[in-house]
C-alpha positions in Angstrom: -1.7 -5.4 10.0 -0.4 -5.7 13.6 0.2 -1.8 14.3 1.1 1.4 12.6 4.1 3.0 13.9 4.5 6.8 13.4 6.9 8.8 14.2 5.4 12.1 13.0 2.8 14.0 14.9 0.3 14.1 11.7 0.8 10.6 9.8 -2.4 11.4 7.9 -4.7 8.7 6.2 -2.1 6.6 5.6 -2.2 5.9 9.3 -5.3 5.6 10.1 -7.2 2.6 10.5 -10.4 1.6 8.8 -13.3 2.9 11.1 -14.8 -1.2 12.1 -12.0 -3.3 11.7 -10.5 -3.4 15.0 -7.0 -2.2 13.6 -6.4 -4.7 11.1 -7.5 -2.9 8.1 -6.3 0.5 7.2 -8.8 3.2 6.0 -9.1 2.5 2.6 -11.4 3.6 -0.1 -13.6 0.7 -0.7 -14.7 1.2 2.7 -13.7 -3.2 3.4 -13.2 -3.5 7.4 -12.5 -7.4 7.2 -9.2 -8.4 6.3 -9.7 -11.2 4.6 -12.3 -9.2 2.3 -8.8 -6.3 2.2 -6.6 -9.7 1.6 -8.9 -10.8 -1.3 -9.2 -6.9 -2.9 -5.2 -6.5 -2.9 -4.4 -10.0 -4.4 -7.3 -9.5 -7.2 -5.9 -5.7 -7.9 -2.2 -7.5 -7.8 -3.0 -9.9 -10.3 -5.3 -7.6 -12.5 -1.8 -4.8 -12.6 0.8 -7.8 -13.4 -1.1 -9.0 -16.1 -0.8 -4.9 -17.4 2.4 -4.3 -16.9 3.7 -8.3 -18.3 3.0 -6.3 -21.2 4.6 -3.1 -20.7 8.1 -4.4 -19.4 10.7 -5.7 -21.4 14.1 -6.6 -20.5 15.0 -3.1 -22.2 13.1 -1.5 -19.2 14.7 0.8 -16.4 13.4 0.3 -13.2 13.3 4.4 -11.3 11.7 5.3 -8.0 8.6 7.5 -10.4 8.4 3.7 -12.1 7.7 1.7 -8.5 5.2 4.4 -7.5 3.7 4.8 -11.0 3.4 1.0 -10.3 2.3 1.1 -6.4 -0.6 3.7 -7.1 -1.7 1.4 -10.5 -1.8 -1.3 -7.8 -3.5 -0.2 -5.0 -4.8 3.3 -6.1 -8.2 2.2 -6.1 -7.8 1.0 -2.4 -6.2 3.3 -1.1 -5.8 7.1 -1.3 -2.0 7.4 -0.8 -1.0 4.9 -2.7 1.4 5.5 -4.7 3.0 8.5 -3.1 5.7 7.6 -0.2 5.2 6.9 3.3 5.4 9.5 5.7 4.4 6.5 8.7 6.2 3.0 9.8 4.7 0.2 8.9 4.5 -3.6 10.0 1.9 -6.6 8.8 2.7 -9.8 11.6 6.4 -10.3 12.2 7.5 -8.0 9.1 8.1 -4.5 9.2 8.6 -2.2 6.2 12.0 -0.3 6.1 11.7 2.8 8.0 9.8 5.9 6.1 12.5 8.1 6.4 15.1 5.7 4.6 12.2 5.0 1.7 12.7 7.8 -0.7 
């Protein structure tokens, strides 16, 4: 994680970065300030969630925005304590940065 943009005066704990980690880990529940250790925990609770919903999706399904955060928060809702809910902050990990908060919902 390069930098957290905000453009609200009170971006919450979404925004802030893990106490330790020299801004390259946001504040997350596990308390993890390495990010390779963060890398590691996401791709492990990734893989853990596809394998879940591989069984739960069928060509039948319909994809609605309640679905991708039902899906976000079964993802990273361990991590982190917004997850799941939309971003109220702009976001960007190296050269790529996540469409802007306002244009999410």
């Amino acid at each position: 994680m390069s930098r957290n943009y905000s453009r609200y005066r009170d971006p919450g704990i979404e925004g802030e970065w893990q106490p330790g980690s020299r801004k390259r880990v946001l504040r997350n529940r596990l308390n993890i300030s390495l990010k390779t250790e963060m890398d590691r925990a996401e791709a492990e609770a990734l893989e853990a969630v596809e394998i879940q919903y591989l069984d739960r999706i069928t060509d039948q399904t319909g994809f609605t925005a309640d679905m991708i955060c039902a899906m976000h928060k079964d993802w990273l809702g361990e991590i982190y304590e917004w997850a799941g809910r939309y971003r109220t902050v702009e976001m960007q990990k190296g050269n790529f940065r996540w469409p802007p908060a306002f244009r999410v919902a």
